[in-house]
C-alpha positions as CSV (number, residue, x, y, z in Angstrom):
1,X,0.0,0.0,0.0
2,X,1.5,3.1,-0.7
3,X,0.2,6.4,0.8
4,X,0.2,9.9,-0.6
5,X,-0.6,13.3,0.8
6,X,-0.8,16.2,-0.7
7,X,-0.8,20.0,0.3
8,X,-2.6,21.8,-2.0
9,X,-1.2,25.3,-3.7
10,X,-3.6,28.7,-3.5
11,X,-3.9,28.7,-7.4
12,X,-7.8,29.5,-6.2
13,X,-7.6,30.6,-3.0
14,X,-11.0,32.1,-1.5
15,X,-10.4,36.0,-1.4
16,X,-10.3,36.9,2.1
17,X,-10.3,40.9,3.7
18,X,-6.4,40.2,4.2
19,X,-4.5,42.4,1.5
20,X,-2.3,40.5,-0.5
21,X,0.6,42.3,0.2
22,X,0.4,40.5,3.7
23,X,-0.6,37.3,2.8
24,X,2.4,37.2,-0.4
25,X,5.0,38.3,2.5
26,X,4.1,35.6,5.1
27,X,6.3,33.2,3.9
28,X,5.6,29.4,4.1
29,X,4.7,27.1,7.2
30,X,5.1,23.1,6.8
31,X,1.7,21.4,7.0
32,X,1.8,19.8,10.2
33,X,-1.4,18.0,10.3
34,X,0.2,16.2,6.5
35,X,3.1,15.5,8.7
36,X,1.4,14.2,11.5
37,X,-0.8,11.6,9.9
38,X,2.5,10.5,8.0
39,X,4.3,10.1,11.0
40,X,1.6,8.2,12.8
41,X,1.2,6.2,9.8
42,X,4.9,5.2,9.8
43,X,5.1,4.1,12.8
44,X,1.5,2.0,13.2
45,X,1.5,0.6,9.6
46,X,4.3,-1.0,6.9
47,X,3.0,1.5,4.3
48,X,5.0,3.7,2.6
49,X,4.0,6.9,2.9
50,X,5.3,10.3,0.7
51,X,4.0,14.2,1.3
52,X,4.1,16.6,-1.7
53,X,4.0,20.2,-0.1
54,X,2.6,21.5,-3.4
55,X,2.2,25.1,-1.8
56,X,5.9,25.3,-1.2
57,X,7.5,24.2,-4.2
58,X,5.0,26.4,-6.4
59,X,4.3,23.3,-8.2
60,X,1.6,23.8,-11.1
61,X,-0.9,21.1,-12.3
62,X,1.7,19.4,-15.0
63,X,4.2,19.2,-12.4
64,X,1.5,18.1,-9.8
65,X,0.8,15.0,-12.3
66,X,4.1,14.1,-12.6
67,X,4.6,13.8,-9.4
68,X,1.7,11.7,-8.8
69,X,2.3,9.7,-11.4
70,X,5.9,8.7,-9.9
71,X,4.6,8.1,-6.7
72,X,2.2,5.7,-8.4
73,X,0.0,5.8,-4.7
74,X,-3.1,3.7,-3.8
75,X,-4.5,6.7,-1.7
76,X,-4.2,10.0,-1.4
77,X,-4.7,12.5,1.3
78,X,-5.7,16.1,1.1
79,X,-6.1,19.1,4.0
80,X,-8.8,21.1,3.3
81,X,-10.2,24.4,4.3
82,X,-13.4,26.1,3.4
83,X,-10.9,28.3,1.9
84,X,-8.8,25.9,-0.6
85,X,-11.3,24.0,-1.5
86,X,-11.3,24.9,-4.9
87,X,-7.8,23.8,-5.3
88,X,-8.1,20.9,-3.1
89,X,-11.2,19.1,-5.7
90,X,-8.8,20.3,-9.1
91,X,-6.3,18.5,-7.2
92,X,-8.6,15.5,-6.8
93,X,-9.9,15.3,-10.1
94,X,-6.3,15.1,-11.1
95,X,-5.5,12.3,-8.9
96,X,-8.8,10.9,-10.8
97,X,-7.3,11.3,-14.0
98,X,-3.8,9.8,-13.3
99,X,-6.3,6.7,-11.9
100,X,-10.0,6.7,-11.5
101,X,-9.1,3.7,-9.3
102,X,-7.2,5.7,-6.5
103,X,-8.9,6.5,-3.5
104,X,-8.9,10.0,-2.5
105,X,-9.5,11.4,1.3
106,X,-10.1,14.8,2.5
107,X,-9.9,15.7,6.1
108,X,-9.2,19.6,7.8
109,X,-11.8,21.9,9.1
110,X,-14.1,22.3,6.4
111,X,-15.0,18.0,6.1
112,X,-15.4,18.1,10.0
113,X,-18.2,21.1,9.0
114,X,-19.9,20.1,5.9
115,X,-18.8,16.4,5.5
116,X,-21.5,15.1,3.3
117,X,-21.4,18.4,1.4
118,X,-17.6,17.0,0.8
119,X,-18.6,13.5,-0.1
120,X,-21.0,14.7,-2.6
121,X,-17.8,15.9,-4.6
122,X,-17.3,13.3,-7.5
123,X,-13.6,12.8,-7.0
124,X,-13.7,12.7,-3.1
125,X,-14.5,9.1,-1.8
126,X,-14.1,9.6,1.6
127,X,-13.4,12.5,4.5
128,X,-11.9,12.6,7.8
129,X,-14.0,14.2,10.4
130,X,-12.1,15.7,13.4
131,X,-8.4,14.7,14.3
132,X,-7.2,12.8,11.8
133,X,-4.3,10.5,12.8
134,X,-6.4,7.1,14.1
135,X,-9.1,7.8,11.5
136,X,-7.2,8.1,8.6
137,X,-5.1,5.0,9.5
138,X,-7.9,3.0,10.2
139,X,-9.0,4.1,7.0
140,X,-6.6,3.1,4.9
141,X,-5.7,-0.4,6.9
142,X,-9.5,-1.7,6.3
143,X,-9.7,0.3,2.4
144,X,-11.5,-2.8,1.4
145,X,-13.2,-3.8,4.0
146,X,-16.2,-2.6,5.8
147,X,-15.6,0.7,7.1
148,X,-19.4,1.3,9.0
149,X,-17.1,0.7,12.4
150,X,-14.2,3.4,11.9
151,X,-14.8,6.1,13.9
152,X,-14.4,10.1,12.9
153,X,-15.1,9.1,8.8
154,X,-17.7,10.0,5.8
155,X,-17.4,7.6,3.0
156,X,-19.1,7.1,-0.5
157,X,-20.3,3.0,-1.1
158,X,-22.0,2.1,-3.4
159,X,-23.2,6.1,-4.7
160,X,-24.5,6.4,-1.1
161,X,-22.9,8.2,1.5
162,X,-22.3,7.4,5.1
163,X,-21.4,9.4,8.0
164,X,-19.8,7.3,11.0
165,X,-20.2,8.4,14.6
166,X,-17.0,11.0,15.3
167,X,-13.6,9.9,16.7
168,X,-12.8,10.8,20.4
169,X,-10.3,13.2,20.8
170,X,-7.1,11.7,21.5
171,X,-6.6,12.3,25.2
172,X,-2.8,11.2,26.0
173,X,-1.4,13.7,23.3
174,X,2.4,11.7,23.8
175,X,1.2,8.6,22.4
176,X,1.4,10.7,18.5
177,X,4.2,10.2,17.3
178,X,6.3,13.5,15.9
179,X,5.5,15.0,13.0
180,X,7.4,13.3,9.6
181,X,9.3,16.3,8.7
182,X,12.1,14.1,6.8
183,X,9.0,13.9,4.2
184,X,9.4,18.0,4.1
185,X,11.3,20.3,1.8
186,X,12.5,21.7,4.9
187,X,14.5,24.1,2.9
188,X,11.6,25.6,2.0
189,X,10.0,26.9,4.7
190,X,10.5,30.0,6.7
191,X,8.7,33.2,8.2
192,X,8.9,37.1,6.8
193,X,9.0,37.6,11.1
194,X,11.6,34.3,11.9
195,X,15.3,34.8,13.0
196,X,16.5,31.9,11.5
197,X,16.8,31.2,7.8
198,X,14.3,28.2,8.1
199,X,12.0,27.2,10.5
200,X,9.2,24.8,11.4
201,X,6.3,24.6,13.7
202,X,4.8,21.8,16.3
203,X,2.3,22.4,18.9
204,X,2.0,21.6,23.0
205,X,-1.8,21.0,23.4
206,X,-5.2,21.2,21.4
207,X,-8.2,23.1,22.3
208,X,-9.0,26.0,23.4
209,X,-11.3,27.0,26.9
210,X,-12.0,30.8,25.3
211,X,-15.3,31.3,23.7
212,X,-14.7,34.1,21.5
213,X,-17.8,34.9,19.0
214,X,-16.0,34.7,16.0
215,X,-13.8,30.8,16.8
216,X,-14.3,27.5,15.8
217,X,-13.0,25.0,17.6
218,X,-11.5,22.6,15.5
219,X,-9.8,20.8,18.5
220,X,-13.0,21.5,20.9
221,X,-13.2,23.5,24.5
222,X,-11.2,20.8,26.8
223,X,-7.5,21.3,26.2
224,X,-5.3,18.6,26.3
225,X,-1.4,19.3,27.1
226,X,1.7,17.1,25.8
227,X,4.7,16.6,28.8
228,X,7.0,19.2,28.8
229,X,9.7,16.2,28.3
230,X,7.4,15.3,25.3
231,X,7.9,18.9,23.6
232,X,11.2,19.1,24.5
233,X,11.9,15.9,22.8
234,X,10.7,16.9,19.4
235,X,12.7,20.3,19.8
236,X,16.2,18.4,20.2
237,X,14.8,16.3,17.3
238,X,14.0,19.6,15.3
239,X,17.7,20.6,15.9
240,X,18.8,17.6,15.0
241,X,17.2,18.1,11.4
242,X,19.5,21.4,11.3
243,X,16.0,23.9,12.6
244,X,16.8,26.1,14.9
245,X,13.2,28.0,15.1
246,X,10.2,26.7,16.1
247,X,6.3,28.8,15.8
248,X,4.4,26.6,18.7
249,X,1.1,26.4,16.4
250,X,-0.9,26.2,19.8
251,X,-4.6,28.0,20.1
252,X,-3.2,29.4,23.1
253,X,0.0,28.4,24.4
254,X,-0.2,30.1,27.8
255,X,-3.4,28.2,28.8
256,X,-1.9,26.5,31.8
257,X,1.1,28.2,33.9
258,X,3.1,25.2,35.1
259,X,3.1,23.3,31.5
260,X,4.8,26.7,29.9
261,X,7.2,26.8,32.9
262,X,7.8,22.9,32.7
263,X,8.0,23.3,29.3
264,X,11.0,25.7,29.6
265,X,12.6,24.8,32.1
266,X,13.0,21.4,30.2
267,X,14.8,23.5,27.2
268,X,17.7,25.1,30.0
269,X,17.8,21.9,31.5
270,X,19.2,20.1,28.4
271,X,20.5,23.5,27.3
272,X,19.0,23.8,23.8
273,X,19.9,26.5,21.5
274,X,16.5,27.4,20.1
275,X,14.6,30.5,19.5
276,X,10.6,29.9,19.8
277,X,7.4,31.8,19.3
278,X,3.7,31.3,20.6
279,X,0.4,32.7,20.4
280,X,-0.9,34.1,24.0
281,X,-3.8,35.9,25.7
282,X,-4.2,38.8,27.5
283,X,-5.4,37.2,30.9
284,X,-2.9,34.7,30.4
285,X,0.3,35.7,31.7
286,X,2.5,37.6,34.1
287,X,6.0,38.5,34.6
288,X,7.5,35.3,35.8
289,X,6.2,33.3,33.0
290,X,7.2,36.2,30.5
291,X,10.9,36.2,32.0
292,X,11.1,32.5,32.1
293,X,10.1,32.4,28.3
294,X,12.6,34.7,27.5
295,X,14.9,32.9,29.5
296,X,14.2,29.3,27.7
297,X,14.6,30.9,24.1
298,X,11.1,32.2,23.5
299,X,11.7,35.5,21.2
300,X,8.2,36.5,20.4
301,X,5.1,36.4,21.5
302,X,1.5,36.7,19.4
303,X,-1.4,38.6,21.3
304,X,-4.6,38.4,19.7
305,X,-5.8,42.2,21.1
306,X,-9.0,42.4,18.0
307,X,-10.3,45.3,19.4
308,X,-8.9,48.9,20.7
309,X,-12.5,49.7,22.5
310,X,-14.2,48.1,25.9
311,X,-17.3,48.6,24.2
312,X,-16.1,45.9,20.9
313,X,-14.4,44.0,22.9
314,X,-17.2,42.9,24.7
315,X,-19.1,42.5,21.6
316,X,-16.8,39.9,21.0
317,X,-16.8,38.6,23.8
318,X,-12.6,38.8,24.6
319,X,-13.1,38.6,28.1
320,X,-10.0,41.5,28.6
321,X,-9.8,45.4,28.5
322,X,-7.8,48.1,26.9
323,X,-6.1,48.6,30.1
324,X,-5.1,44.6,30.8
325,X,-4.0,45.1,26.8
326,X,-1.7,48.1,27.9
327,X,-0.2,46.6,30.8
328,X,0.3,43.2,28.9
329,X,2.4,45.3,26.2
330,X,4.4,47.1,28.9
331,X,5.0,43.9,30.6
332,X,6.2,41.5,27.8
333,X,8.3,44.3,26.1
334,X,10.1,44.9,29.3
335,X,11.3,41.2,29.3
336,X,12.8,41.6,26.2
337,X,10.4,39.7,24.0
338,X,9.2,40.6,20.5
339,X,5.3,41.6,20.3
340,X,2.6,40.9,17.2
341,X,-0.8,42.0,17.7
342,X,-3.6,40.7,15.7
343,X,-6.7,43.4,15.3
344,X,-10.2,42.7,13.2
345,X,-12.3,45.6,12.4
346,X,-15.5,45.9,11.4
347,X,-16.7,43.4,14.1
348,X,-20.9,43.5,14.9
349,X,-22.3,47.0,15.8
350,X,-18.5,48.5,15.1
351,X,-18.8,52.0,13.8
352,X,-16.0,53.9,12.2
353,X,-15.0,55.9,15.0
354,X,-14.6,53.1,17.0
355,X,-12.5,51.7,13.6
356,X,-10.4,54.9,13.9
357,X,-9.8,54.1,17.4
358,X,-8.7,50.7,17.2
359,X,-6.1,51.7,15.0
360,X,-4.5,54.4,17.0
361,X,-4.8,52.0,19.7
362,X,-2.8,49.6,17.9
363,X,-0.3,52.1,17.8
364,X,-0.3,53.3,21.5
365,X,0.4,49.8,22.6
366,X,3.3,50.0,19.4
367,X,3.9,46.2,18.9
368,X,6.8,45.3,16.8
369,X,4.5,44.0,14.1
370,X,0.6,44.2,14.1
371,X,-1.7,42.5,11.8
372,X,-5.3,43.8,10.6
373,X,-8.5,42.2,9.1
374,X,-12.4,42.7,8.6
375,X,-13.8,40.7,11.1
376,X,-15.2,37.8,8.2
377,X,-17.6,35.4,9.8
378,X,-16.3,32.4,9.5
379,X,-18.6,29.0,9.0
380,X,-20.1,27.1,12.0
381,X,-18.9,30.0,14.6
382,X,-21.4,31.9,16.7
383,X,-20.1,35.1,14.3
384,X,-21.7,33.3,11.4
385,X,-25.2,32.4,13.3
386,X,-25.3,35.6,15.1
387,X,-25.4,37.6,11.2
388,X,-27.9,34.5,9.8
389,X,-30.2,35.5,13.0
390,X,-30.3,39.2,12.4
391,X,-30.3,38.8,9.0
392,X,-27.0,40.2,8.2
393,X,-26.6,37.8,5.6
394,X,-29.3,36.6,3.2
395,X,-28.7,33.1,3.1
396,X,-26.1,30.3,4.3
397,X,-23.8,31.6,2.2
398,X,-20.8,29.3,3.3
399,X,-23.5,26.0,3.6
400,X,-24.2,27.0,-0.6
401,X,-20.5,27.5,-1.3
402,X,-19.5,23.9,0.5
403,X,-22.4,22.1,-2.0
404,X,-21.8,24.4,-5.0
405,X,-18.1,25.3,-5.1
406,X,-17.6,28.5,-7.4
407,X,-13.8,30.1,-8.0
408,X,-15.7,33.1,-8.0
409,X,-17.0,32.9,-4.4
410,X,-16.1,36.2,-1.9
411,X,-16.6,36.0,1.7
412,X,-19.7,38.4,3.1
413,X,-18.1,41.0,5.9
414,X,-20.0,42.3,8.5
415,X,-21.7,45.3,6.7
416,X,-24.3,47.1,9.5
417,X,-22.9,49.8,9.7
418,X,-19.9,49.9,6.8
419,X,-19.7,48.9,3.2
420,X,-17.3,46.3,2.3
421,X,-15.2,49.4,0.4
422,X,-15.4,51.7,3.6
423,X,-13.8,48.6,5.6
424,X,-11.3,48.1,2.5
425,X,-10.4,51.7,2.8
426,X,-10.6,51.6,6.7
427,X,-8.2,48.6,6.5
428,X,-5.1,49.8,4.1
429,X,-5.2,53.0,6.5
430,X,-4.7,51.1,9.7
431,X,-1.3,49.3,7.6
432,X,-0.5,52.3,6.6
433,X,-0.8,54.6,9.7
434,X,0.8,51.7,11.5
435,X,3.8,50.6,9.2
436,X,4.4,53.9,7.0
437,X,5.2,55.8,10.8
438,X,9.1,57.2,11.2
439,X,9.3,55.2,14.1
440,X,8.6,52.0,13.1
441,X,10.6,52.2,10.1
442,X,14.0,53.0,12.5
443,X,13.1,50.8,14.6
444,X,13.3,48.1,11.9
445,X,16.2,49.0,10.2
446,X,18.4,49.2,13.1
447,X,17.1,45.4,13.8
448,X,17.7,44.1,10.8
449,X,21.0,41.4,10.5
450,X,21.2,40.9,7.6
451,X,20.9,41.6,3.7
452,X,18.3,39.6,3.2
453,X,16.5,40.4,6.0
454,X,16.4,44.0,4.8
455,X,15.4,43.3,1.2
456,X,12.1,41.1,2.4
457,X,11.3,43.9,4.4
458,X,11.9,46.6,2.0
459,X,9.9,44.9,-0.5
460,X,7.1,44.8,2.0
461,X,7.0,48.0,2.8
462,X,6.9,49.0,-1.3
463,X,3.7,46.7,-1.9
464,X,2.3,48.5,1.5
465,X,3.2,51.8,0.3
466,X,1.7,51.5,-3.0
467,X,-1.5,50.0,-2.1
468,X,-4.8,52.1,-2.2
C-alpha cells in the first residue's frame, strides 16, 4: 500500500479581507497536520507513505501530475479548508485522472463542517471528520473492508454516503508520534517575522477554553497538554534536522502556567539552543512566566488584542480590557520579548470611529508587528449564526459555497454599519498609519541582520506603500 498526501497550492484561494501584500509576505509554514498523519502512519503501519507540499514548491498542475504519477499511490490524502477547497477538488480530479481507481481522502476543518457536502464531490470518496491520525489509519488499513465501524469518517459505497459516529479526541497527546518532517522540503520553509533562515512549527496542546464569538474550535473547549519532556523531545529532534526555530502552532499556548514553565525549564535543563514563538492571551500571563520564556529561548510572542474599544471588545466577547491590553504590552516588552498583535475591524455594531480608534490603539500599545483584518464570519462560529439571526446575511452563504463550489465565491463581511469598500479603505489605513510611521521604520532598520532580511522587508513596505 502506498500512501500519498498532498498540500494543496492557493492557485484559487478564496479571497479573504487580508490584502495581498500581507498574505504574499508571510512566507511558508510546513503542514503539520500532513506530517502528522505521516508520522503516525509510519510508525502504526508497513505502508510507505510520501508528502508533496505542493504550496511550497510552487508546483503547477503538469508538475502536480508528474509527481503523482511517480509516486504511483493507492491513496491519497488532502487538507482542506473552506478556503482551498477549490484547489483541493482540481487537485482531486487530477488524482482521478492519473487513476480513477485511486482513493482520494479529504480531512481539515471544512469536512469536520460540511462532511457530506464534501462527499457529494465526485472525486472525493471519503473524509476525515475531526483529528485525523487514528481515523485516517484506520482508513486506509480496512480500504477494502467494511468501514461502518471506523470512527471520525464519511465515506461514499455504493453512490450512497455514510457518515460514521465522530472519533474521540485523543486524550494522552504523547502517544502521537512527531510529525514526519524528513517527508518536508524543509529548505523551503520560513517566516517574513523568523530569526532563522528556516523554521518549522509543532504544537504543545489542542483546544482552546475561550469562547470568542468569531472561533471554531477545531480541537474543541477541553485542552489537552503534551509533557514538557514530550515537547522538549521533538525540539532536540527539530535541531537535529538542522531547525533552529520553532512557531508553537498552539490555540493558546499560555493556557496553563506550570506546563509553559515545565515546558522551559525542560529546554535550559538540556540546554538547547533554540529560539521559539507562541500565540498568547491577554489574561494569560505575568512577569514570571514572560521572564522565564525569554529565558528558555522564546523570542516573540503573538497577542490576539482584536479590538482597541471596551465597548467591541465585549461584543466579542474577549473577556479583557484596553487597560489589561496596555499593561500586557508594557509587561512583555520589558522582558525583552518581541510583540505581534492581531486586530479585526468591522466586528458586529463596530462603527467607524470606533475603527479609527482601534487603529490608534494599535499604535499606542506599538507592537513590533501588528496584523489587521475585517472581522469575516467564519462557517459554524457563533459570528456566522449571530449575522444568519439578524439577517445580516441573506442566506447560508458558506452552507451553498460547500455544496456548490464556485472560483468566483467572496466572503460576506460584516456590513451594518460599513460597506465592504469603507472597511477596505478603513483597513489599508490602519497598515498604513501603523507601518508607513518614522518610528517604526528606524526601529526596523536598526534590527535588521542581515541583507536579506532587509530586502524582504523593503519589499514589503513598497507593496504597503503603494496599495490604495
Amino acid at each position: 500500500m502506498k500512501v500519498l498526501l498532498i498540500n494543496p497550492t492557493l492557485k484559487n484561494m478564496i479571497t479573504t479581507c487580508l490584502p495581498k501584500y500581507v498574505e504574499e509576505e508571510r512566507g511558508f509554514y510546513p503542514p503539520l497536520g500532513l506530517a502528522l498523519i505521516a508520522g503516525y502512519l509510519e510508525n502504526h503501519t508497513p505502508f510507505k507513505v510520501e508528502i508533496i507540499d505542493a504550496l511550497a514548491e510552487n508546483l503547477n498542475s503538469q508538475e502536480l501530475q508528474i509527481q503523482i504519477q511517480q509516486a504511483s499511490p493507492d491513496v491519497v490524502g488532502i487538507t482542506t479548508t473552506t478556503f482551498t477547497l477549490i484547489d483541493v477538488l482540481n487537485i482531486a480530479n487530477l488524482v482521478k485522472n492519473v487513476n480513477k481507481n485511486i482513493y482520494v481522502v479529504l480531512g481539515g476543518p471544512h469536512c469536520g463542517i460540511y462532511p457530506e457536502e464534501t462527499l457529494s464531490q465526485e472525486s472525493v470518496d471519503a473524509v476525515i471528520i475531526g483529528e485525523g491520525e487514528i481515523s485516517f489509519c484506520e482508513l486506509v488499513k480496512h480500504l477494502a473492508d467494511d468501514k461502518s465501524q471506523i470512527k471520525g469518517i464519511g465515506f461514499k459505497s455504493n453512490g450512497k454516503i455514510f457518515i460514521n459516529p465522530s472519533q474521540e479526541y485523543v486524550q494522552d497527546l504523547d502517544i502521537l508520534p512527531f510529525p514526519a518532517r524528513h517527508l518536508l522540503p524543509l529548505n523551503r520553509y520560513y517566516s517574513i517575522h523568523g530569526q532563522r533562515e528556516q523554521m518549522t512549527t509543532m504544537f504543545s496542546s489542542r483546544g482552546c477554553p475561550y469562547n470568542c464569538l468569531f472561533c471554531y474550535h477545531a480541537f474543541g473547549r477541553k485542552v489537552r497538554f503534551r509533557s514538557p519532556e514530550n515537547v522538549v523531545d521533538e525540539i532536540q529532534e527539530i535541531l537535529n534536522l538542522g531547525i533552529k526555530e520553532v512557531f508553537f502552532f498552539d490555540d493558546l499556548f499560555t493556557v496553563k502556567k506550570d506546563m509553559v514553565m515545565g515546558i522551559c525549564d525542560e529546554i535550559m535543563k538540556r540546554k538547547l539552543e533554540v529560539v521559539w514563538e507562541i500565540r498568547a492571551r491577554i489574561n494569560t500571563v505575568d512577569r514570571e512566566m514572560l521572564q522565564k520564556l525569554k529565558q528558555a529561548g522564546c523570542i516573540r510572542v503573538s497577542y490576539g488584542v482584536e479590538a482597541g474599544t471596551n465597548r467591541i471588545l465585549k461584543v466579542l466577547r474577549k473577556g479583557i480590557t484596553t487597560e489589561q491590553v496596555i499593561d500586557v504590552f508594557k509587561l512583555t516588552k520589558s522582558t525583552g520579548l518581541i510583540t505581534y498583535a492581531d486586530f479585526m475591524i468591522g466586528s458586529p455594531s463596530e462603527t467607524k470611529d470606533e475603527i479609527l480608534q482601534t487603529i490608534h490603539f494599535a499604535q499606542k500599545i506599538n507592537p513590533d508587528f501588528v496584523q489587521f483584518t475585517i472581522t469575516t464570519p467564519y462557517p459554524h462560529t457563533d459570528l456566522y449564526q449571530a449575522g444568519l439571526d439578524k439577517k445580516i446575511f441573506k442566506e447560508d452563504y458558506w452552507l451553498k459555497f460547500a455544496q456548490y463550489p464556485a472560483k468566483d465565491f467572496i466572503p460576506q463581511v460584516w456590513n451594518e454599519n460599513l460597506s465592504y469598500d469603507e472597511l477596505i479603505e478603513l483597513l489599508n489605513y490602519a497598515y498604513k498609519s501603523f507601518y508607513v510611521r518614522p518610528q517604526f521604520i528606524l526601529k526596523r532598520m536598526l534590527g535588521l541582520k542581515s541583507l536579506k532580511d532587509f530586502l524582504r522587508y523593503a519589499k514589503a513596505a513598497v507593496r504597503v506603500m503603494k496599495s490604495k
